[in-house]
Each structure stands twice: as C-alpha cells, then as structure tokens.
N, C-alpha and C positions, 0 to 999 in steps of 0.2 A: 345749623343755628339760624334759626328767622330772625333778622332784620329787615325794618320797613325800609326802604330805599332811602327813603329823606335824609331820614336820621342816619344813615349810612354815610350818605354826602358829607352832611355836619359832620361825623369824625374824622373824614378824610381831608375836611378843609382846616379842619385844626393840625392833623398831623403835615399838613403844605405849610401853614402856617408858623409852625414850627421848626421845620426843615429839617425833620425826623423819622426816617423811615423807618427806622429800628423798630419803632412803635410799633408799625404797620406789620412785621415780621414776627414783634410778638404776639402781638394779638392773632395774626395768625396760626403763629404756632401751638397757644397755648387757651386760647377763646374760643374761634369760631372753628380751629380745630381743620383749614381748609391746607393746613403745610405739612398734617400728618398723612401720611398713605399707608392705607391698609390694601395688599394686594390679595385679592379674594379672584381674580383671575388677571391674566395679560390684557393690556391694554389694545384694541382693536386699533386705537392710533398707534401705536404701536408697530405693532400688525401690519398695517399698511405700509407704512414707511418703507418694514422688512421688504415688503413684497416689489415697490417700485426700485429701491434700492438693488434686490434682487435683480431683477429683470432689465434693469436697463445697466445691468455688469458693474454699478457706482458705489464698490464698498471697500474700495484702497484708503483714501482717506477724503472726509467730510467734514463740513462746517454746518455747525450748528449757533444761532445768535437766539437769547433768551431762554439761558437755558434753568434758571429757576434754579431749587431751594436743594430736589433732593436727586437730581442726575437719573431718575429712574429708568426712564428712556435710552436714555445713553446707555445706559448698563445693560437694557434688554439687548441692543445693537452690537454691544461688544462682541457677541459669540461670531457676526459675522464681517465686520467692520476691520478693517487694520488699525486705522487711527482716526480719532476725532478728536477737532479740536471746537471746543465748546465754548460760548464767551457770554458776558451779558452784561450791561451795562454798570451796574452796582453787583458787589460783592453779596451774594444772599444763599451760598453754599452753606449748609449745615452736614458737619459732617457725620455729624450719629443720626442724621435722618437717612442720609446717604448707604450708613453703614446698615441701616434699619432696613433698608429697600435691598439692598446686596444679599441681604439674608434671605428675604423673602424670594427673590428672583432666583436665589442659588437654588431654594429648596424647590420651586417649579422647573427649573430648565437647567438645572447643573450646571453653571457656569464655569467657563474652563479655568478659574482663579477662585479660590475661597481666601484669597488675600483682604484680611480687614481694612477696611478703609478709612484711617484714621488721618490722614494725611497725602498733601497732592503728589508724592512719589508713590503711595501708595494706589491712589487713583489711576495713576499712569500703569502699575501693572495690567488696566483694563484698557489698555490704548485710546484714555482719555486726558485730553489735556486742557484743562480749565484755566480758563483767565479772565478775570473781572475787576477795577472797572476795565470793559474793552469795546471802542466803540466798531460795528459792523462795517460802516460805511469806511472806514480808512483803518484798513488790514495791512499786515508787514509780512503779506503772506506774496509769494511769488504769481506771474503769468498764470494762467492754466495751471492751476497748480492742485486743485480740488476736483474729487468726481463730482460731489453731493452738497447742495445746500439742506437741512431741512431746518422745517420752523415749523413750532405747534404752536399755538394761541396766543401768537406774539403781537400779528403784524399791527394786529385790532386797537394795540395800545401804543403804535408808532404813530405820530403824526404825520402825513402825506410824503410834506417835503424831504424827509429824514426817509421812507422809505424807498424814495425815489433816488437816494444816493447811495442807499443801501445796496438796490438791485443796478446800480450802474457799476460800484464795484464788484460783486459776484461777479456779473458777465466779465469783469476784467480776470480775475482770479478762478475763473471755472473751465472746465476742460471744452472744448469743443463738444464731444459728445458725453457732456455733464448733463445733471437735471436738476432740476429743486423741487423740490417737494414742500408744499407748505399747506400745513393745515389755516383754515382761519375762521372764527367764532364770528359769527356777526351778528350777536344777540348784546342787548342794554343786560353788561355783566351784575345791575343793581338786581335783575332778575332770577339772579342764579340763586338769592338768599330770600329774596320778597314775592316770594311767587302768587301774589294778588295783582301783579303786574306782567302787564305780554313783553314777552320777547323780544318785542320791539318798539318796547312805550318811549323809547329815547328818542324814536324817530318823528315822532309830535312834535316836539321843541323846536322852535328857529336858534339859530346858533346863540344869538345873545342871551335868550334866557336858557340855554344849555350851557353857557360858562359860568353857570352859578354851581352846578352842582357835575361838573367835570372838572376834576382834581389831579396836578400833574402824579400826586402818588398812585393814583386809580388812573391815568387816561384813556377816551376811547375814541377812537374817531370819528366813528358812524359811517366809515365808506362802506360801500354796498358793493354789490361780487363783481358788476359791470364795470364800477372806477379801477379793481382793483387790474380788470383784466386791461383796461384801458393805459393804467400806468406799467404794466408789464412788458406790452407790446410799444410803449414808445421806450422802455427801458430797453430794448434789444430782444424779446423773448415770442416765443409762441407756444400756446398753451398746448402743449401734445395728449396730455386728458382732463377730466374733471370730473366730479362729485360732486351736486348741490344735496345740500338736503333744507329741508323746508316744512320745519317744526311747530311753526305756531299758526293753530286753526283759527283762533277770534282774534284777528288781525282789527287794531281801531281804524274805524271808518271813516277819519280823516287823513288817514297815510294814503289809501286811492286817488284824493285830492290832490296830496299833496305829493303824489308822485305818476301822476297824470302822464301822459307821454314816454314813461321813461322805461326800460326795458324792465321786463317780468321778472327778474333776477334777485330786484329790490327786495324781494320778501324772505329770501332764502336764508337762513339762521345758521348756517355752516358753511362749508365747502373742502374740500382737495382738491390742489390743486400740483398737475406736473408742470413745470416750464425748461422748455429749451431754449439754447439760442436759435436765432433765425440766421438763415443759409444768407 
C-alpha cells in the first residue's frame, strides 16, 4: 500500500496522541496488510541467522528482544535451536497469524511439530517461550546463561540510551563464547511505503524538525553503522564479522555536507552484524 510519508506521520501522531497502539496493529493487519505474511520462500534473514548460529555452536538456548506479531523466524530456528526465549516490549503476538506461518513453514521444511498453535503452551512445544510486556535491558535471566542474542530490525526503533543498557545486559547474561547477531535497517522506514522518497530522506532533517514527524509508535533513530559499532565496543563487544549493504544509488546531495568528515558507513541501508565479548 502507498502512502505518502507525511500523511504517514499525521496518523501516527494521532495514534501517540491517543495512546493507542491497537490502532497501529490494526491497521496493520487488516489495511496496509504489512502483519500479514505470505511465505513464497525462506527468509534469507533467516538463513543467516541459521548459519552464524550454526557455526559458532550457539543453539542451546537464545534470546531474542522484538520479536513482533507472527514468531515466523522463531519457528524457522526451532528445527535447530533447543530453547528460545523471545520477548518484546508490548504484547503484539497474534496467534492465527502465528498459526498461519507454522503452516506455511511446516509445509516447506517439515517441522519436527505440526502442533497448532493456539496457545503459549502450545508455542512452547516448539521451544519457544514468549513474553511481553518484557523489557531487554533488565532480564531475570541468570550469568552466562545464553548462547545467542539475535535481533532483526529492532535496534533501528530503540532509542540510543535504552540500547546501551540493552547490550550491557546481554554481555552480563551471555556466555563467554556467546554471539549476537543482529540484523539492522538503516533506511527512513517512511520509505518502505513512499517510495518517491530515498532511503535516506530522514537523514536531511536536523533533529528538531525530525521530532515533528518521529512518532514514539513508529520510532527511528537514525544511528548510522559507525555509532552503532561505537556503542558496541564501549558496551564490552567486538565485532567478529559484518555485512554492510548499501542500497540507495541517488543519495541527496546535502547528506555529503552534512556528513562531511565522518566515516563512509553513513550511507549504508543495512547491515549484520556478529558481536562478541572482548578478551
């Protein structure tokens, strides 16, 4: 569904204004249609995850924060994962979306449960354990007690300081030789539906007139790959790989300006990232 970005803002400052996320959830589920999922193949985020997961032996059990509407991910990881526990902020599980995805996933990769998912004991057949509200940053989760953090397209919608306590827990609750994995979006998410605008039209704005149309139910931060590798590494972490990707060709010609001096990273519209602790 196209919407023009503006008018985007406008509804999301009415539903802030109203202190009504439901809205939000409806409209998505049932308007713009972005909470339905249709799996027409496995998701390459996905995919990745498996593979670091894989490899660096982290699939006893895992934390996941942001884990959204329909657990799709989760469920891909179930087949190799023992346990995850999955959380997010607000409650926004749907469980017939949930069960809608279980179907789909079954009928690609035969999932070792064809248990319906109607319910969170049901869910926990798939050694997932969902809990919302739950906040990341203050876990009642033990030492070292996790292989795996991961995160797909969360962090983008944390404010700085909250991911800074975020990743100071992990490192308390994560194994020595743990890792996190986290995917993260770094494109103006007005862009994913307005696409007469670049992928990085957000990054024009000086912060004050970007608080006009950054909405706590939509928030985005606008950190760039270098901040985020910057609050990583004073969090305890070093980055052991990465992925940039770097999607949008007509970049406007005041983001040069206005990001003069600073490292080449600023443009980059994605990224994976691994993190370890430091020795």
């Amino acid at each position: 569904m196209k919407i023009p970005w503006k008018l985007k803002s406008f509804i999301f400052g009415w539903i802030d204004l109203l202190n009504a996320p439901r809205i939000l959830y409806f409209l998505q589920k049932h308007v713009t249609k972005r909470s339905s999922v249709g799996i027409l193949r496995i998701s390459t985020i996905w995919e990745d995850h498996k593979e670091f997961l894989t490899k660096y032996g982290a699939t006893s059990f895992i934390f996941e924060f942001g884990a959204g509407k329909t657990l799709a991910q989760n469920l891909f990881l179930s087949d190799i994962v023992g346990k995850q526990l999955v959380v997010d902020l607000n409650d926004m599980m749907d469980f017939k979306l949930v069960d809608n995805v279980r179907e789909q996933i079954h009928q690609s990769l035969a999932l070792q449960s064809e248990v319906k998912i109607d319910s969170l004991k049901a869910l926990s057949q798939y050694g997932i354990d969902y809990r919302a509200p739950y906040d990341a940053a203050q876990t009642d989760l033990q030492d070292k007690s996790i292989d795996a953090c991961i995160s797909t397209n969360t962090l983008e919608h944390i404010p700085k300081e909250d991911i800074i306590s975020i990743f100071y827990e992990l490192h308390r609750i994560l194994k020595d030789n743990g890792i996190v994995s986290a995917k993260i979006d770094y494109t103006d998410h007005y862009a994913h539906t307005d696409k007469t605008i670049s992928l990085l039209n957000y990054l024009k704005f000086d912060e004050h007139v970007w608080k006009r149309y950054n909405h706590a139910c939509h928030y985005q931060n606008r950190l760039r790959h270098y901040e985020y590798v910057e609050i990583f590494r004073k969090c305890g972490y070093v980055v052991q790989e990465e992925e940039l990707v770097y999607a949008e060709s007509s970049i406007p010609t005041e983001l040069f300006e206005v990001f003069r001096g600073k490292d080449e990273t600023w443009k980059a519209t994605a990224a994976h990232i691994i993190l370890k602790k430091a020795d």
